[in-house]
N, C-alpha and C positions, 0 to 999 in steps of 0.2 A: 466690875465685870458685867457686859451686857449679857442677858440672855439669849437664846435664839431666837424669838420672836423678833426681837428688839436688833437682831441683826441682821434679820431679815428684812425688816422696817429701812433698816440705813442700805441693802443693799439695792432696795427697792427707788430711795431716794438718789441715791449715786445714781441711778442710769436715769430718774428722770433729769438729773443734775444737767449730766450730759447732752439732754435734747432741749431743754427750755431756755427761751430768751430771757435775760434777765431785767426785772424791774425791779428799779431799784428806790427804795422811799427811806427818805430825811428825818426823822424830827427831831427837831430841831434845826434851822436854816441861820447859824450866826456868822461869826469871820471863816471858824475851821471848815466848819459846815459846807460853807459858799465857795472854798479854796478847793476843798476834794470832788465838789460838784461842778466847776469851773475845768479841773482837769479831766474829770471824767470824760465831760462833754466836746475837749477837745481831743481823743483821741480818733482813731480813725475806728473802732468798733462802736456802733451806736448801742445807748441803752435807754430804755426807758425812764425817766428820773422823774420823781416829783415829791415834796418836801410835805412839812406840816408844821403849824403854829398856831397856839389855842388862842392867841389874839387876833383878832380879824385885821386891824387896820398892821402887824406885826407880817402878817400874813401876806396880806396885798403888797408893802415896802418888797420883802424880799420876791415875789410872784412877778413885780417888774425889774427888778434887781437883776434875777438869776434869768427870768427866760424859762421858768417852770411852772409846771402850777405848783400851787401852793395850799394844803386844806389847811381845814381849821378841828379837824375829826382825827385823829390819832391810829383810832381803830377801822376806820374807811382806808387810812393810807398802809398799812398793817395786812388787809387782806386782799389789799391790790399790788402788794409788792412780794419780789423774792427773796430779796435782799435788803433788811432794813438795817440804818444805821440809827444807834443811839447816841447823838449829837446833843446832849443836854447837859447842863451842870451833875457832878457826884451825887447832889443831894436832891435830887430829881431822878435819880434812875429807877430806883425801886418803885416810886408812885407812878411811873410811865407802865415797868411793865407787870403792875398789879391790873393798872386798865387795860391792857392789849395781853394778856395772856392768852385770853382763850382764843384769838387769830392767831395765833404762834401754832400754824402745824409742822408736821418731820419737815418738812421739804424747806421752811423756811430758815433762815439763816442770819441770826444776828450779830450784828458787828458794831462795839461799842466803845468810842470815844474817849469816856468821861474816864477822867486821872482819878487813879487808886480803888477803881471798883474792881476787884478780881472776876475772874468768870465762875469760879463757885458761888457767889453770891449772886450773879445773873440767875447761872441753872436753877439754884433754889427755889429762886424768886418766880418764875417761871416755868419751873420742870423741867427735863431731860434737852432741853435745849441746846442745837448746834450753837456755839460763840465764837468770834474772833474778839479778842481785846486790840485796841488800837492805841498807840501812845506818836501823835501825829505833832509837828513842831509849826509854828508861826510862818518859817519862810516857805511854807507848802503855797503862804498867797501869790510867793513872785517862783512859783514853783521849781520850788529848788530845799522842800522839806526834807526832812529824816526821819522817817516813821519804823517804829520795832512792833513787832505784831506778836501774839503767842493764841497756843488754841484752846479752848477749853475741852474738857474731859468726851465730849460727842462729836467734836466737831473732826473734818476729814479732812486729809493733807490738800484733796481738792481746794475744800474752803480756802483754806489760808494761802495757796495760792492763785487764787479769785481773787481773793484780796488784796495778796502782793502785786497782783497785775495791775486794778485798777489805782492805789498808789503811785505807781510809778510813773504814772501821769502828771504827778506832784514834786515828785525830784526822785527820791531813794529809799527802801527801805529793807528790811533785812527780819529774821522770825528766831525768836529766843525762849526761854522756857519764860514762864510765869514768875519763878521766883527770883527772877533778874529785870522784871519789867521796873521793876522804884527804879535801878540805875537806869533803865534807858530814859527813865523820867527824868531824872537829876541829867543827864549827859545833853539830851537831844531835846526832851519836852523844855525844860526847864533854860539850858544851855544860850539858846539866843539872847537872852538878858545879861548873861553872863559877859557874853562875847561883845551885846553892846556897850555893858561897862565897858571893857578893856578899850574898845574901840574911843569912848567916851572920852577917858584918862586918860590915854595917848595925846587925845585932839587937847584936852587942858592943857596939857603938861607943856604942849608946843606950842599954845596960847601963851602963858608965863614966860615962854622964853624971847617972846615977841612976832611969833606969826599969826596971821590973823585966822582967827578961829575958825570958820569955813574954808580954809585951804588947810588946815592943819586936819580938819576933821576930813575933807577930801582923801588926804595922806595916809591918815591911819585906815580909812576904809576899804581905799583900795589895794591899800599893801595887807589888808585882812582878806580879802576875798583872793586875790595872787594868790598868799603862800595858802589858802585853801589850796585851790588849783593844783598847785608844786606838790600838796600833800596826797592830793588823789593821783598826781601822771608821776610819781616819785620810781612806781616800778619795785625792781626791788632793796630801793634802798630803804634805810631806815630814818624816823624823822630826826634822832638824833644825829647822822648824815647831814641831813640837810643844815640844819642848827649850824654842825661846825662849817661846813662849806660859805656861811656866810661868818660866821665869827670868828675868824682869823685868827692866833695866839697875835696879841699885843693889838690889835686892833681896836675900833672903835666900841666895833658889835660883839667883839670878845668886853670888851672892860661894860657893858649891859649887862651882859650874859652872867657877866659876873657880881652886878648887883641882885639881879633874879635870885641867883643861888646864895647869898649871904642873908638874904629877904626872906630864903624857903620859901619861894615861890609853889614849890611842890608840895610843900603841905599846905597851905592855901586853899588852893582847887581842890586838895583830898578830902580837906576841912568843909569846902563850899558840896561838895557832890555829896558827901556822904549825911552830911545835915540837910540839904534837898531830896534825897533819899528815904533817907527816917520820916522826913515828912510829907511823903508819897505812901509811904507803907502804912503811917499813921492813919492818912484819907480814907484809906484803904477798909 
């Protein structure tokens, strides 16, 4: 329960919320990093963006990379920013923000990355701190990610829709409690590996039967990325609709359908998510 003071504080922040231009600073500058600073940069609202990396020549790579500066000071980029993101490994968060706490004032706003670190361990770590947690996926670099966001205990429906705006610059994302973020880990963080297997063992499989391996893996990709497509413009049907519309009884794509399900194919993926899961919560 906040106090009054302390609510005063936040009500004080909300309206400078509303007048300032936002900068925004990196640290950390890797693939994720460089994919959400990539989409930021190309929307039609400008922001200020500039990054950090305690390695100097680390620093310069990404500085002509991205088209940003780039420091090498953590706590320079911390109190030039309003909006910092925590882009570094799990096992880096806490040592970042033992250094930059004391530039963390009300008005700032941090939004962090790293798989399985909750926001009450942020807040701790740092004090009564606004958080956004971010659970961002790979194809955010040909922007077309799936990012689930959740707020921590300070933070304002503002923030998290700050946030959701500047994602969607990246592909899609959508805002869940906390204690569903391990599944958005296992579904969306975790999931493009998954999806590349399948895509993979498709392309083998069509290999073995005699096509040549890059037209089979052609095959299987783009008929992955389609019935994506068919699954977002579906409307209101359901995907198991779709399913039978193509697997006909007695047909081809019936007599698959029907080795999936002698395979338990469904407990597979239940098996694959929820052991991706645990071990997101584990990180954690």
């Amino acid at each position: 329960m906040l106090d009054e003071k302390k609510i005063l504080v936040n009500i004080n922040v909300k309206e400078r919320l509303n007048n300032m231009n936002k900068k925004i600073g990196f640290i950390g500058c890797g693939k994720m990093a460089s994919a959400i600073i990539k989409g930021i940069m190309s929307c039609s609202e400008k922001y200020d963006i500039k990054g950090s990396e305690i390695n100097c020549e680390i620093a310069e790579a990404a500085q002509k990379r991205l088209g940003i500066p780039v420091l090498t000071d953590n706590r320079m980029l911390v109190m030039d920013s309003d909006v910092i993101f925590l882009a570094v490994k799990p096992n880096y968060v806490l040592q970042i923000l033992e250094e930059i706490k004391k530039e963390i004032t009300p008005e700032k706003l941090i939004v962090s990355i790293a798989a399985g670190v909750n926001t009450t361990k942020i807040e701790k770590a740092a004090g009564n701190i606004r958080v956004i947690r971010v659970m961002p996926n790979t194809p955010a670099l040909v922007l077309e990610g799936m990012s689930g966001i959740c707020k921590g205990e300070f933070a304002f429906d503002e923030d998290a829709a700050f946030v959701m705006k500047l994602l969607s610059n990246i592909g899609k994302c959508i805002e869940v409690k906390e204690s569903q973020m391990d599944i958005v880990t296992a579904i969306s963080g975790s999931g493009p590996a998954f999806f590349y297997k399948v895509i993979e063992d498709m392309a083998r499989a069509g290999e073995k039967l005699g096509l040549d391996y890059d037209k089979s893996l052609m095959l299987a990709t783009q008929t992955a990325l389609g019935s994506a497509k068919m699954v977002f413009n579906k409307g209101e049907l359901s995907v198991k609709t779709l399913i039978d519309n193509v697997a006909t009884k007695g047909g081809c794509t019936f007599e698959g359908i029907a080795v999936m399900n002698e395979e338990h194919s469904d407990k597979l993926f239940n098996d694959v998510i929820q052991a991706t899961a645990k071990k997101a919560h584990e990180l954690g």
